[in-house]
N, CA, C and O atoms as CSV, one atom per row, in Angstrom:
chain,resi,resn,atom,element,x,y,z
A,1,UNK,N,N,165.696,-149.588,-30.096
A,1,UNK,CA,C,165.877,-149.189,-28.715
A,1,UNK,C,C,167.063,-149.940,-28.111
A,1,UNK,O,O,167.244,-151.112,-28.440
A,2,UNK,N,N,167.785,-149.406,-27.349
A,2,UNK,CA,C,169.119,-149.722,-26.936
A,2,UNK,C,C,168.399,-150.806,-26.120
A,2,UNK,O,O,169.027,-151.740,-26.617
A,3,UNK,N,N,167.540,-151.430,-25.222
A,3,UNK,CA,C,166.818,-151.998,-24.062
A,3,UNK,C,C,166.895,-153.454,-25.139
A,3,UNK,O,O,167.531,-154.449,-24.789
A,4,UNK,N,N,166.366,-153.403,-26.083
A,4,UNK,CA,C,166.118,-154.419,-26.949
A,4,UNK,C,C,167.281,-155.351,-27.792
A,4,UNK,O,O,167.190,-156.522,-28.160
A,5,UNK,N,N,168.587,-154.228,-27.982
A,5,UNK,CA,C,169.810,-154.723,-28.332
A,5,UNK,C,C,170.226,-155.385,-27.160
A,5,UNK,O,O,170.884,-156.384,-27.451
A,6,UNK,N,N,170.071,-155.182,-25.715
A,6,UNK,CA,C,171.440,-155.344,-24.556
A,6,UNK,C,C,170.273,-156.777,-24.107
A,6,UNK,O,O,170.608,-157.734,-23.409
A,7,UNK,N,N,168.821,-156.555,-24.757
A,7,UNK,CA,C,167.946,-157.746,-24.141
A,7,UNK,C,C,168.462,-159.275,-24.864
A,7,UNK,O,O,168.632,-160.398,-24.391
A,8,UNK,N,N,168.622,-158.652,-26.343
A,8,UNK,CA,C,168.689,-159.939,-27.376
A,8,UNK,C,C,170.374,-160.667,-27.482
A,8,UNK,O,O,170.853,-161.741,-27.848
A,9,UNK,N,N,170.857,-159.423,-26.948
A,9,UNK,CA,C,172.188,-159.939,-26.626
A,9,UNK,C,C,172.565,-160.904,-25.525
A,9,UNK,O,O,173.306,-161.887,-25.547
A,10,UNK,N,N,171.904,-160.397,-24.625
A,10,UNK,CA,C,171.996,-161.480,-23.223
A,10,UNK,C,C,171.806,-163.077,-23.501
A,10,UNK,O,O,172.388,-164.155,-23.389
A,11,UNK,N,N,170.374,-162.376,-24.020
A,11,UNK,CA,C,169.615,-163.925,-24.229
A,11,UNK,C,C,170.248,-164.801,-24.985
A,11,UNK,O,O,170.369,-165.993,-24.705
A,12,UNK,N,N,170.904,-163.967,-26.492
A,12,UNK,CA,C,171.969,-165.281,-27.203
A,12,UNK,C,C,172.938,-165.579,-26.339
A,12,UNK,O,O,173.294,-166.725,-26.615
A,13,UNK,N,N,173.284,-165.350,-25.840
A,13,UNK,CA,C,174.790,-165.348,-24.488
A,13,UNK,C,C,174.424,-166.886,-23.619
A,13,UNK,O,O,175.139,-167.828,-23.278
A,14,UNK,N,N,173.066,-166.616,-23.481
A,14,UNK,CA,C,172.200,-167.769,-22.757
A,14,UNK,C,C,172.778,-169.200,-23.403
A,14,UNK,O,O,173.452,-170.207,-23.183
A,15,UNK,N,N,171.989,-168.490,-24.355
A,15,UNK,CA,C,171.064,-169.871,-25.522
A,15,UNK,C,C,172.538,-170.072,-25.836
A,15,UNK,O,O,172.769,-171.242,-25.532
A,16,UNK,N,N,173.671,-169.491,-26.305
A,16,UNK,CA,C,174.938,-170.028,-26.877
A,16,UNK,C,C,175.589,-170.730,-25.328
A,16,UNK,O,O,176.019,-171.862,-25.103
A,17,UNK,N,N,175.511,-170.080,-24.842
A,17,UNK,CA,C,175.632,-171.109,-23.143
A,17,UNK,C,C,175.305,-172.393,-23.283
A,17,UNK,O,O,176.220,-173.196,-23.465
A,18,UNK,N,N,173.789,-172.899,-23.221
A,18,UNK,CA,C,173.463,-173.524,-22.836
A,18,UNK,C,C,173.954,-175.027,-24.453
A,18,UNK,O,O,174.243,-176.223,-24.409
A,19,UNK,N,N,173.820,-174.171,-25.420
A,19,UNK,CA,C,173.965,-175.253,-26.681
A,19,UNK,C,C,175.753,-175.837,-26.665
A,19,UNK,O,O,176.317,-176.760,-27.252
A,20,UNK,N,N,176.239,-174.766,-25.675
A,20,UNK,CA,C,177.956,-175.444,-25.584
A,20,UNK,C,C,177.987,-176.392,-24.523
A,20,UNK,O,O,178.995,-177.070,-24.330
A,21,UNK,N,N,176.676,-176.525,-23.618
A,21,UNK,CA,C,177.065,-177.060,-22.292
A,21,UNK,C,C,177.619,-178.680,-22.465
A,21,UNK,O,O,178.593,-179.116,-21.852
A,22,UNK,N,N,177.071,-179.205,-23.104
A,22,UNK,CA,C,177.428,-180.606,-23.447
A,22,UNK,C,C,178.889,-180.311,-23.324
A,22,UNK,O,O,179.571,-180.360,-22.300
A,23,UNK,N,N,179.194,-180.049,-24.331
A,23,UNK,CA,C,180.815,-179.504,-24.933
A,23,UNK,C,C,181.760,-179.386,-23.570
A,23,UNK,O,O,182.673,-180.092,-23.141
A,24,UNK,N,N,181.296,-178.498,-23.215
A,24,UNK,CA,C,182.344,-178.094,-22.047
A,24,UNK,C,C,182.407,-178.711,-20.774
A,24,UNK,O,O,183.483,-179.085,-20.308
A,25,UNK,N,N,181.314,-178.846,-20.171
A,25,UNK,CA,C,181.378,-180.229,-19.066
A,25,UNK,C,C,181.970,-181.476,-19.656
A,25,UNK,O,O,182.252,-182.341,-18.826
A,26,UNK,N,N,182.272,-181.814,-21.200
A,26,UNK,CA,C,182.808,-183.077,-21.599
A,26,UNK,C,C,184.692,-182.568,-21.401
A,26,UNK,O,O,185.635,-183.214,-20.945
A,27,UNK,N,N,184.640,-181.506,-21.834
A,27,UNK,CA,C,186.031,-180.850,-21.712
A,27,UNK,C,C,186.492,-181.105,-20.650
A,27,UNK,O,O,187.450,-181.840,-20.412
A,28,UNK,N,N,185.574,-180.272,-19.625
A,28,UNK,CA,C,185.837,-179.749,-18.380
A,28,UNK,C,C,186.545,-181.254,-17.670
A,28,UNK,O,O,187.673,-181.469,-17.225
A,29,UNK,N,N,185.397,-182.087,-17.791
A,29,UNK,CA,C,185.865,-183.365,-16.918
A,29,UNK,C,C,186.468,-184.587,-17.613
A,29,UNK,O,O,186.436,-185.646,-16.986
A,30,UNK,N,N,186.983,-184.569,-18.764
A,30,UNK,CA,C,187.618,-185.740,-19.642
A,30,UNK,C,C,188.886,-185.760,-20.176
A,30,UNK,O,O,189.626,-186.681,-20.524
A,31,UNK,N,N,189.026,-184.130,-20.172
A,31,UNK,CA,C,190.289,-183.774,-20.237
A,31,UNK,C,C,191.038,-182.162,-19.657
A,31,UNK,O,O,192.014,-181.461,-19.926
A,32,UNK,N,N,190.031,-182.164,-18.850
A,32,UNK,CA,C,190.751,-180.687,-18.277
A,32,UNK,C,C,190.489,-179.447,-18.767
A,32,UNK,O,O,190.710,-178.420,-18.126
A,33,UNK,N,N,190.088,-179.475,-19.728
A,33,UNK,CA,C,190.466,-178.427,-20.678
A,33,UNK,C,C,189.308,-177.464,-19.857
A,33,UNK,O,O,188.515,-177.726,-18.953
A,34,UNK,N,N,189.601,-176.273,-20.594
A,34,UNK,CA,C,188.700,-174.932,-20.182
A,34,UNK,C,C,188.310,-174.836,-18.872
A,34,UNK,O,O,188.716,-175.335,-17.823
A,35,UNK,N,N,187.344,-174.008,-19.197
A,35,UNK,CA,C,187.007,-173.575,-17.526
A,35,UNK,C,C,185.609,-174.339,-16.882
A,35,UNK,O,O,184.572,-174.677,-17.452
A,36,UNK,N,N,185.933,-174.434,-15.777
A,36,UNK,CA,C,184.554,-174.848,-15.061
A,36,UNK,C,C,183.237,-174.504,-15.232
A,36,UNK,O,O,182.712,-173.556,-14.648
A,37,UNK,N,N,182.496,-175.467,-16.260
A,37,UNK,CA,C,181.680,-175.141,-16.667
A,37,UNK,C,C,180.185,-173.674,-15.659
A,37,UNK,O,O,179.456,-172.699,-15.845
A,38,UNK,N,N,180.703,-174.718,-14.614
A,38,UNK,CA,C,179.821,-173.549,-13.507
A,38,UNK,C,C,180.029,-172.264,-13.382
A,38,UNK,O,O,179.319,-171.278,-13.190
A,39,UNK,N,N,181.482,-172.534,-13.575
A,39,UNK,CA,C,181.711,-170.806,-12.586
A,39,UNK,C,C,181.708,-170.056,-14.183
A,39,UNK,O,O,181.797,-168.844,-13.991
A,40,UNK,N,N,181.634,-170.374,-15.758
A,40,UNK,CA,C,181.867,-170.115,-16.468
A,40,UNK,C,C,180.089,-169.448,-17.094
A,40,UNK,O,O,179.870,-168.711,-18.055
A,41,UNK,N,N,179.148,-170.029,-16.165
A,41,UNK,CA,C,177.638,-169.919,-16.502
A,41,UNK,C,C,177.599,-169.004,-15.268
A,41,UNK,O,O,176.539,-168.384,-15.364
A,42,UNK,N,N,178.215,-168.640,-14.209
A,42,UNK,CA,C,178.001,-168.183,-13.051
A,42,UNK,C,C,177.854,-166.685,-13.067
A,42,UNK,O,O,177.031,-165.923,-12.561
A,43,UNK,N,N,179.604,-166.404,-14.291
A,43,UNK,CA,C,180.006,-165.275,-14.963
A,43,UNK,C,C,179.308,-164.841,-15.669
A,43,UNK,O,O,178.975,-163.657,-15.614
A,44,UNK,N,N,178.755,-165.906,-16.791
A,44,UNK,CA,C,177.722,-165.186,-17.632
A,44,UNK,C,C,176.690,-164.159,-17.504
A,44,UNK,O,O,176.350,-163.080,-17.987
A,45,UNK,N,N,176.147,-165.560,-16.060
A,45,UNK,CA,C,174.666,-164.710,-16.060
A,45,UNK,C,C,175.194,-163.597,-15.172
A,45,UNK,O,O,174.712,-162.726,-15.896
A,46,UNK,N,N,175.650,-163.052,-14.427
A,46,UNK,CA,C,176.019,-162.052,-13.363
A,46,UNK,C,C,176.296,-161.021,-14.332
A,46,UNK,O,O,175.809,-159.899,-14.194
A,47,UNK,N,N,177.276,-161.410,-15.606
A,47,UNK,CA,C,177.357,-160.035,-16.474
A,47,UNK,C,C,175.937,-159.494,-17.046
A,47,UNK,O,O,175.472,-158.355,-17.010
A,48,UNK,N,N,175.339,-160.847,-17.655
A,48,UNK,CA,C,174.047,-160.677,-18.753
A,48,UNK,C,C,172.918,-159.707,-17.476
A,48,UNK,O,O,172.348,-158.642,-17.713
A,49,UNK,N,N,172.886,-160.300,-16.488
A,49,UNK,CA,C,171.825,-159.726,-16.021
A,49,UNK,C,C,172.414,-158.265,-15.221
A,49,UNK,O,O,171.573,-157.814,-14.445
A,50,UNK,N,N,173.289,-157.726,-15.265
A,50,UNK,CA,C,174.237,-156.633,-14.706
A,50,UNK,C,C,173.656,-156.104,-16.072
A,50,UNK,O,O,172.695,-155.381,-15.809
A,51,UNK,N,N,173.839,-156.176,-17.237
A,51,UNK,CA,C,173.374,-155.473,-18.448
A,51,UNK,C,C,171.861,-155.065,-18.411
A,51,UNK,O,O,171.327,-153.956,-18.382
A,52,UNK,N,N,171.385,-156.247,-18.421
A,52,UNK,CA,C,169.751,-156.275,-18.728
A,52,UNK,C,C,169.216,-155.125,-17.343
A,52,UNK,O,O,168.554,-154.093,-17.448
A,53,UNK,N,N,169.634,-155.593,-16.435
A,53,UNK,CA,C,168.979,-154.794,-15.086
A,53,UNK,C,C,169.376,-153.560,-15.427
A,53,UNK,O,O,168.536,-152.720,-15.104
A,54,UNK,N,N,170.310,-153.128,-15.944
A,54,UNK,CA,C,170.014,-151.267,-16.073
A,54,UNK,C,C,169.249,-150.584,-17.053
A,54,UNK,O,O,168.534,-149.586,-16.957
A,55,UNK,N,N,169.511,-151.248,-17.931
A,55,UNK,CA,C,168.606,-150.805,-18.984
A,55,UNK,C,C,167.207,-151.274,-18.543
A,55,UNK,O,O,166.408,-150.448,-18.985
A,56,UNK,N,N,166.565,-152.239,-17.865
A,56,UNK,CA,C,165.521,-152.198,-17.433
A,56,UNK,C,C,164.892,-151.474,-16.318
A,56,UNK,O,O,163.791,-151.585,-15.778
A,57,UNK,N,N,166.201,-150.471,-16.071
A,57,UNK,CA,C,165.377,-149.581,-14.929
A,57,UNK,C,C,165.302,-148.266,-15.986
A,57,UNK,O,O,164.266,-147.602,-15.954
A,58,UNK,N,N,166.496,-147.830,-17.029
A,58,UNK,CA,C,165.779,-146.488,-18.147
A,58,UNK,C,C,164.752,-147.172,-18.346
A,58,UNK,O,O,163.926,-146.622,-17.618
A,59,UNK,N,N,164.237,-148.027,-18.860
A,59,UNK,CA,C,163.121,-147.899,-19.663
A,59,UNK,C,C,161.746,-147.804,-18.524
A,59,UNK,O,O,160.645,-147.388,-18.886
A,60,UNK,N,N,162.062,-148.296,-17.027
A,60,UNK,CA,C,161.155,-148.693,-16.122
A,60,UNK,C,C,160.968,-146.547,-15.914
A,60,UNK,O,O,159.790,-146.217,-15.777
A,61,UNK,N,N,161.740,-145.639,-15.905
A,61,UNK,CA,C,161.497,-144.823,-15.412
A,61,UNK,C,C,161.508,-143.885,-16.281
A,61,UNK,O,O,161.905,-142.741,-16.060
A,62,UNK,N,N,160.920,-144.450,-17.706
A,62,UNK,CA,C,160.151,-143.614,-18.526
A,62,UNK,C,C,158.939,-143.967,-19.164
A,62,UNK,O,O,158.110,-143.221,-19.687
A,63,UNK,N,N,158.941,-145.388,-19.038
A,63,UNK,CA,C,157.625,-145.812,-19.110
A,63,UNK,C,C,155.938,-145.703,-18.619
A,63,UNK,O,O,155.879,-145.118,-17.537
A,64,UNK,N,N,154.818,-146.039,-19.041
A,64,UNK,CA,C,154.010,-145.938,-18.785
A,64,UNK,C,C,153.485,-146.985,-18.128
A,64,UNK,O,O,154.336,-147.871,-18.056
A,65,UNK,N,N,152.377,-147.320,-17.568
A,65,UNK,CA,C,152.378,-148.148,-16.636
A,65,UNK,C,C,152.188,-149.512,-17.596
A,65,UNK,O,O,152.486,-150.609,-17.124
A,66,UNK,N,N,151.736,-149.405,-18.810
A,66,UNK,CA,C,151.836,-151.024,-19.794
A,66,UNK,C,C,153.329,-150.981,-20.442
A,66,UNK,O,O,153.328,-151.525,-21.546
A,67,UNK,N,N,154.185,-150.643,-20.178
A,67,UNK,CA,C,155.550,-150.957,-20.188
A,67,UNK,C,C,156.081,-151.551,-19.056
A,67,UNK,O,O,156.632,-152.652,-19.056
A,68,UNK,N,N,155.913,-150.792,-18.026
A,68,UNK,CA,C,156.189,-151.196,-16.815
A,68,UNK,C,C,155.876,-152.699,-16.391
A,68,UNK,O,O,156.590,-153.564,-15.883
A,69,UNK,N,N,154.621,-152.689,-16.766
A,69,UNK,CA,C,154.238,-154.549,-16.570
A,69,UNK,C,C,155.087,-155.371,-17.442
A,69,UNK,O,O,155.678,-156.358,-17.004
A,70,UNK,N,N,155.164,-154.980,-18.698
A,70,UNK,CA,C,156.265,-155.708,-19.247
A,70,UNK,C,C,157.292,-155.957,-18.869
A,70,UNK,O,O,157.835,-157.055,-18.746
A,71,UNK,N,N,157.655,-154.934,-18.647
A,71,UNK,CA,C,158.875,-154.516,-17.989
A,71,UNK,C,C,159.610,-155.983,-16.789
A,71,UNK,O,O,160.597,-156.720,-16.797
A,72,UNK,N,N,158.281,-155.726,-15.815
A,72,UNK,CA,C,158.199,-156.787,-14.709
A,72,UNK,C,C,158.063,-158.444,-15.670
A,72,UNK,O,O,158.753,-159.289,-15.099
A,73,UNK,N,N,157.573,-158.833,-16.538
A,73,UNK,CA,C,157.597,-160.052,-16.587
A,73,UNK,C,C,158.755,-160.001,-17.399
A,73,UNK,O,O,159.010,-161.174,-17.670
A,74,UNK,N,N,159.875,-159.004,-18.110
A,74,UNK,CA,C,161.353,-159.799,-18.623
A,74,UNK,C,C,161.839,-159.558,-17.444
A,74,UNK,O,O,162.366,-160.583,-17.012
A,75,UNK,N,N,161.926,-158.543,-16.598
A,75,UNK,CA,C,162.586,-158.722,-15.411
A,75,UNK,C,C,162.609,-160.137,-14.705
A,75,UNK,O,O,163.675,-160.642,-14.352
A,76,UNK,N,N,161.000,-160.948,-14.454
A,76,UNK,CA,C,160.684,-162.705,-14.285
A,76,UNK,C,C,161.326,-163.163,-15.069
A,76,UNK,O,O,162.126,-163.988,-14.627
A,77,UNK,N,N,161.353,-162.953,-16.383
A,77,UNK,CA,C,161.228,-164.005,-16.794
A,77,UNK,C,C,163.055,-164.376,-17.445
A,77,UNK,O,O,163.361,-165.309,-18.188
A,78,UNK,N,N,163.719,-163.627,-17.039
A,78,UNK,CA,C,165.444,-163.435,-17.152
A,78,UNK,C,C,166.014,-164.252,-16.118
A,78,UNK,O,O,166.798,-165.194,-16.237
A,79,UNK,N,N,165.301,-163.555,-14.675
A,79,UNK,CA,C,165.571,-164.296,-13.475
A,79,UNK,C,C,164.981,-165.986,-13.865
A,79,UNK,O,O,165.505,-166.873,-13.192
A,80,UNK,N,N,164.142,-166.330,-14.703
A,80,UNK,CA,C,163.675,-167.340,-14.839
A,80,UNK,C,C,165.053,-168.310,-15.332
A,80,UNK,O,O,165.719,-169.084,-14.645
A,81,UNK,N,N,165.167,-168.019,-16.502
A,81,UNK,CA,C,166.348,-168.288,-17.515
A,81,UNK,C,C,167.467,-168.247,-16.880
A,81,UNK,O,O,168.298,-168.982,-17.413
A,82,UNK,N,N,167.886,-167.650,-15.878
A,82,UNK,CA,C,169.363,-167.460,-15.024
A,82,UNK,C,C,169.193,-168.783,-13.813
A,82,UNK,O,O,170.014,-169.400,-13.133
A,83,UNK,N,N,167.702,-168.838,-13.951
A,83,UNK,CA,C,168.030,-169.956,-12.525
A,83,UNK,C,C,167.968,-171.245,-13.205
A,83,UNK,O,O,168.431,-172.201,-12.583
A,84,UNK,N,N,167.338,-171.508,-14.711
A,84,UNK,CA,C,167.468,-172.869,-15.135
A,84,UNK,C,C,168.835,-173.636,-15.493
A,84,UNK,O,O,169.086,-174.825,-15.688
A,85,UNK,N,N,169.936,-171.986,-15.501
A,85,UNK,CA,C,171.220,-172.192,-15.666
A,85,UNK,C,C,171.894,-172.672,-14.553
A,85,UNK,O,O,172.758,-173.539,-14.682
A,86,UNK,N,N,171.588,-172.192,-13.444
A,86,UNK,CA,C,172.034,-171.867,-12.185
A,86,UNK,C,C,171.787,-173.468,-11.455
A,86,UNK,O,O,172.416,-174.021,-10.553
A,87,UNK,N,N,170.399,-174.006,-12.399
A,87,UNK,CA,C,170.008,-175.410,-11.379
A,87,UNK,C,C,170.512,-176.089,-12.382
A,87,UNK,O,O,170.712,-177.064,-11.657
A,88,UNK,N,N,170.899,-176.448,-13.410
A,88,UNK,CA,C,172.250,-177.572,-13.746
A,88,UNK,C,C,173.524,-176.897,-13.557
A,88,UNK,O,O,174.422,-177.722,-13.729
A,89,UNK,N,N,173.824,-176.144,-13.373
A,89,UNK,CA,C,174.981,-176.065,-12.666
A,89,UNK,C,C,175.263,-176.584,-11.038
A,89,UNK,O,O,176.359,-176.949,-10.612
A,90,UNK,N,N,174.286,-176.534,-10.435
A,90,UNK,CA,C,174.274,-176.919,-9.042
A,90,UNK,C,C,174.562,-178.311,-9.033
A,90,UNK,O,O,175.521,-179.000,-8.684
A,91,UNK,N,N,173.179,-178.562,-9.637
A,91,UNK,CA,C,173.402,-180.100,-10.300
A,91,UNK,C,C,174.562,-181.174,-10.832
A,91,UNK,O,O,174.725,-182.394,-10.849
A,92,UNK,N,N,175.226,-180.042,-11.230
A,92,UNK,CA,C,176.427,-181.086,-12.077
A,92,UNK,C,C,176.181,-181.401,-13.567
A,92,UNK,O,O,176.970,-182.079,-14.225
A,93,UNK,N,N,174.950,-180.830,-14.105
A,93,UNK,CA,C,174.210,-181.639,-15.019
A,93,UNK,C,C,175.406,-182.091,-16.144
A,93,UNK,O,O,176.212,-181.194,-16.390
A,94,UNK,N,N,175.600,-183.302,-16.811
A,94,UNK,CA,C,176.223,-182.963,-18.385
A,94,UNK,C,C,175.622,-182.539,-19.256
A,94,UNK,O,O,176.316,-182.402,-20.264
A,95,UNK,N,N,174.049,-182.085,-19.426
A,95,UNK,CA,C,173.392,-181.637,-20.235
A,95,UNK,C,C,172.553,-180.643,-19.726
A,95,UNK,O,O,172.139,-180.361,-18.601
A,96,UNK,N,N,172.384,-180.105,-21.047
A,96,UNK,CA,C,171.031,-178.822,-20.590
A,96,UNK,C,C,169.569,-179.123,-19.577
A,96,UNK,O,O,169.297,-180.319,-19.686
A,97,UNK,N,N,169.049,-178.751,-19.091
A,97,UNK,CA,C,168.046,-179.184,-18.375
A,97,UNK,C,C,166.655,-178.506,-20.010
A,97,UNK,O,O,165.692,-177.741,-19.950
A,98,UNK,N,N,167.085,-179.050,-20.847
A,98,UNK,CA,C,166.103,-178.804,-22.202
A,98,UNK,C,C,164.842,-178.669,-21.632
A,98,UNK,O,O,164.310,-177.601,-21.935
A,99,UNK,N,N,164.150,-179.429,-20.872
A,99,UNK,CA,C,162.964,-179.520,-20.603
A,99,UNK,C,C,161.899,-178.047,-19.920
A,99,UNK,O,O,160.761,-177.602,-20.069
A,100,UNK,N,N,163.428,-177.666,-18.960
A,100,UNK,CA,C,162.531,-176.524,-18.241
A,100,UNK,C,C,163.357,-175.342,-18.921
A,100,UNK,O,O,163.010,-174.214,-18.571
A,101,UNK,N,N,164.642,-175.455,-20.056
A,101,UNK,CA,C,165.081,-174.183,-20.580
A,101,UNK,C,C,163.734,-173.701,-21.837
A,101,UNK,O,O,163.303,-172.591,-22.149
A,102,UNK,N,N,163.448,-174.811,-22.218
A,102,UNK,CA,C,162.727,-174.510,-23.443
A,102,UNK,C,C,161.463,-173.427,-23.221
A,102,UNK,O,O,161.521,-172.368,-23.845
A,103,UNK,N,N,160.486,-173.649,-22.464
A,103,UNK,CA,C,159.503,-173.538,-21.947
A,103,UNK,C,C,159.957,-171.852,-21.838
A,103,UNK,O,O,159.499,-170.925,-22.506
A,104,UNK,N,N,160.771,-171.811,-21.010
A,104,UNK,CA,C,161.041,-170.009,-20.275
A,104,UNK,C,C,161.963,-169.500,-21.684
A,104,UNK,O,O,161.775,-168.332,-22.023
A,105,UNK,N,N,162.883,-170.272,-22.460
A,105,UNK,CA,C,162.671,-169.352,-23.496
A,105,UNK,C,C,161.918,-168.802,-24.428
A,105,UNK,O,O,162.181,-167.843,-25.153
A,106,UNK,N,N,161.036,-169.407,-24.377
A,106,UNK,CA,C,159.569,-169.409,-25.396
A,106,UNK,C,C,158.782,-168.238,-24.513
A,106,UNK,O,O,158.010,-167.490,-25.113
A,107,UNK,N,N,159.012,-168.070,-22.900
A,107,UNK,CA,C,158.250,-166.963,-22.330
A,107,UNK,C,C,158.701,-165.819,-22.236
A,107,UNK,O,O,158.072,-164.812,-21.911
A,108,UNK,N,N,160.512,-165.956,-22.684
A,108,UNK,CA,C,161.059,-164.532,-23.176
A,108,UNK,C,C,160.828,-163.968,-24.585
A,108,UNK,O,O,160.975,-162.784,-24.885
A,109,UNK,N,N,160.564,-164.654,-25.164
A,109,UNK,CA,C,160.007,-164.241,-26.599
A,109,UNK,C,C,158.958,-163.613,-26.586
A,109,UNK,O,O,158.862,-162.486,-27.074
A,110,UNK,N,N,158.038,-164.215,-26.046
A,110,UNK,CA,C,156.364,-163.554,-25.900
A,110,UNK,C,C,156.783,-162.563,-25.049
A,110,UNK,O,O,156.017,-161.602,-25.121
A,111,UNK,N,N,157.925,-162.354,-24.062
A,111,UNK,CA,C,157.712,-161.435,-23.405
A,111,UNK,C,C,158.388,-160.101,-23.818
A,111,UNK,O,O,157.995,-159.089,-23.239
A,112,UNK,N,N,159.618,-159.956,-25.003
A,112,UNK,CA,C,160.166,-159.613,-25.510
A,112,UNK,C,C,158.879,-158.655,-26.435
A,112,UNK,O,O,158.734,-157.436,-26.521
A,113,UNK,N,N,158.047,-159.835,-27.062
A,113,UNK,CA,C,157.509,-159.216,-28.581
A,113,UNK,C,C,156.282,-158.163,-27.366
A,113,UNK,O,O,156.237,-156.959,-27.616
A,114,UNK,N,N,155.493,-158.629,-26.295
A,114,UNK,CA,C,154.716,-157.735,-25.681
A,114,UNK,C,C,155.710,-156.277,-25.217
A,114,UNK,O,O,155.281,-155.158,-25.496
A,115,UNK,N,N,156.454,-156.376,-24.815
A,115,UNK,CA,C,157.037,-155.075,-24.717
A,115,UNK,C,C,157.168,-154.624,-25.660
A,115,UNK,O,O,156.782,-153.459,-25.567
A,116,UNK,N,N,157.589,-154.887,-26.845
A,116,UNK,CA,C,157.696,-154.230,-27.665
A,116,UNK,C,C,156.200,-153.567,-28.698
A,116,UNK,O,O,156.152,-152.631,-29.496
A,117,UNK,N,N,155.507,-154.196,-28.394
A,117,UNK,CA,C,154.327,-153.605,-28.640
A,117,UNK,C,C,153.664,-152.854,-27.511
A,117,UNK,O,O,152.566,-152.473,-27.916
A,118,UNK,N,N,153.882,-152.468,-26.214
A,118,UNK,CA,C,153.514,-151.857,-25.527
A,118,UNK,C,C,154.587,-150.877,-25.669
A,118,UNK,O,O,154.541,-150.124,-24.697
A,119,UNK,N,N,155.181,-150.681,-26.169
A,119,UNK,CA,C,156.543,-149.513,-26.146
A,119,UNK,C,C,156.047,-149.215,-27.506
A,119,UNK,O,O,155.531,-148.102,-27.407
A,120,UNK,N,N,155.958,-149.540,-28.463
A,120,UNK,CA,C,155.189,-149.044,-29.914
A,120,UNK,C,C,154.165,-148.536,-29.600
A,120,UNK,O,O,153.951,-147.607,-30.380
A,121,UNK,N,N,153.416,-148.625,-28.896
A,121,UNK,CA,C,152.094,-147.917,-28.682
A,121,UNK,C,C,152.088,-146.907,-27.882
A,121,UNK,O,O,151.351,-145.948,-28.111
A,122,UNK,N,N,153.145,-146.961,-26.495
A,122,UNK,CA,C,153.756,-145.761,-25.934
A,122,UNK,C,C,154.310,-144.440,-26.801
A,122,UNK,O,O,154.371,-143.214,-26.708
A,123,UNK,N,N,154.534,-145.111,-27.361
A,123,UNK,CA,C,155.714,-143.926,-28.274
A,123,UNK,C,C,154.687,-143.232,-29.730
A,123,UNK,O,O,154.647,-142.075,-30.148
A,124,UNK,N,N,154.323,-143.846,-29.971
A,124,UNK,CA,C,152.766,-143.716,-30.918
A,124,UNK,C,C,151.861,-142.913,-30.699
A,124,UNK,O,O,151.633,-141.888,-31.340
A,125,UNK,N,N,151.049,-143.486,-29.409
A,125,UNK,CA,C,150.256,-142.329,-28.519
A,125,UNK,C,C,150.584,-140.695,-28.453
A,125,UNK,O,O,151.678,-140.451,-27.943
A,126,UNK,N,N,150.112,-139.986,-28.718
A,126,UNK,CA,C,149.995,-138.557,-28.531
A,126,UNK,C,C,149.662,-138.170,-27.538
A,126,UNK,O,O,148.531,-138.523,-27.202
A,127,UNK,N,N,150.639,-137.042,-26.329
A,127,UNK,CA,C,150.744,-136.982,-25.263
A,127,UNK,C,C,149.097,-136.159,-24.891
A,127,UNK,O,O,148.534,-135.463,-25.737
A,128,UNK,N,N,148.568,-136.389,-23.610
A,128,UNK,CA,C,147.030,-135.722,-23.756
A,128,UNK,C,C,147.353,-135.381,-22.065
A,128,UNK,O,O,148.089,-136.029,-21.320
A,129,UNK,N,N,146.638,-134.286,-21.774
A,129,UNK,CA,C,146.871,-133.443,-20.292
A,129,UNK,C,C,146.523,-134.975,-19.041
A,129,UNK,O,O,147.052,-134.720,-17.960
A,130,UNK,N,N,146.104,-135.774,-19.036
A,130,UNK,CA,C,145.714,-136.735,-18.128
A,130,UNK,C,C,146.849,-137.772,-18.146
A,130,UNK,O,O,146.836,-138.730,-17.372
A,131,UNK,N,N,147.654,-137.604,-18.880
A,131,UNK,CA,C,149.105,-138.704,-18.921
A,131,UNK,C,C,148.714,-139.897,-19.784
A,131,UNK,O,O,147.678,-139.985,-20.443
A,132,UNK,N,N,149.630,-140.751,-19.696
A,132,UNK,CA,C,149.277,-141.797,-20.267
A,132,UNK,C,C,149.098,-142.501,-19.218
A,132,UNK,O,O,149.109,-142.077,-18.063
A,133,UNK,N,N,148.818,-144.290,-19.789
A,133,UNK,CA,C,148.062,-145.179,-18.883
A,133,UNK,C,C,148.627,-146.491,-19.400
A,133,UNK,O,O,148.260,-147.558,-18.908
């Protein structure tokens, strides 16, 4: 499903974000080099979630209502991941905020693999005059 490529893509975009951050705040402020680490995570997420948000409205407006819930917790749980970026960047941090990235990536996974089993079972199901549920 195209929803699942533009999802797993984001998310490495993240995770490769966040594993350079050391790197580039050392750049950024020791010798100039590259770009501001902030406005460089700022870009990211504004593209990543510009991606993810459309494709999460096809799938929101063909889905059944146990997609849809899924649906809603990567929708959380992206916004989750964009703000742990968003609060060491505010911060200044020189490092990842590991503590609270770890946690919400571990809740995009679970939230990743439940959609995808509620979309396997959508698509599985045999259509019956009362709709699906």
């Amino acid at each position: 499903m195209a929803f699942q490529d533009t999802w797993d893509t984001a998310v490495e975009d993240l995770e490769a974000l966040q594993e350079s951050w050391e790197a580039r705040v050392h750049a950024y402020a020791e010798d100039g080099e590259g770009l501001d680490p902030g406005a460089v995570a700022d870009h990211l997420c504004k593209d990543s979630w510009r991606a993810v948000r459309k494709d999460l409205e096809r799938v929101e407006f063909l889905g059944p209502q146990s997609v849809d819930v899924c649906m809603r917790e990567l929708r959380e749980t992206f916004r989750a991941m964009v703000d742990v970026i968003g609060g060491q960047s505010q911060a200044g941090a020189s490092c990842p905020h590991w503590d609270e990235w770890h946690p919400v990536l571990a809740r995009a996974q679970v939230a990743r693999f439940e959609f995808q089993v509620a979309a396997m079972d959508a698509l599985r199901r045999p259509p019956s005059p009362e709709g699906v549920g």
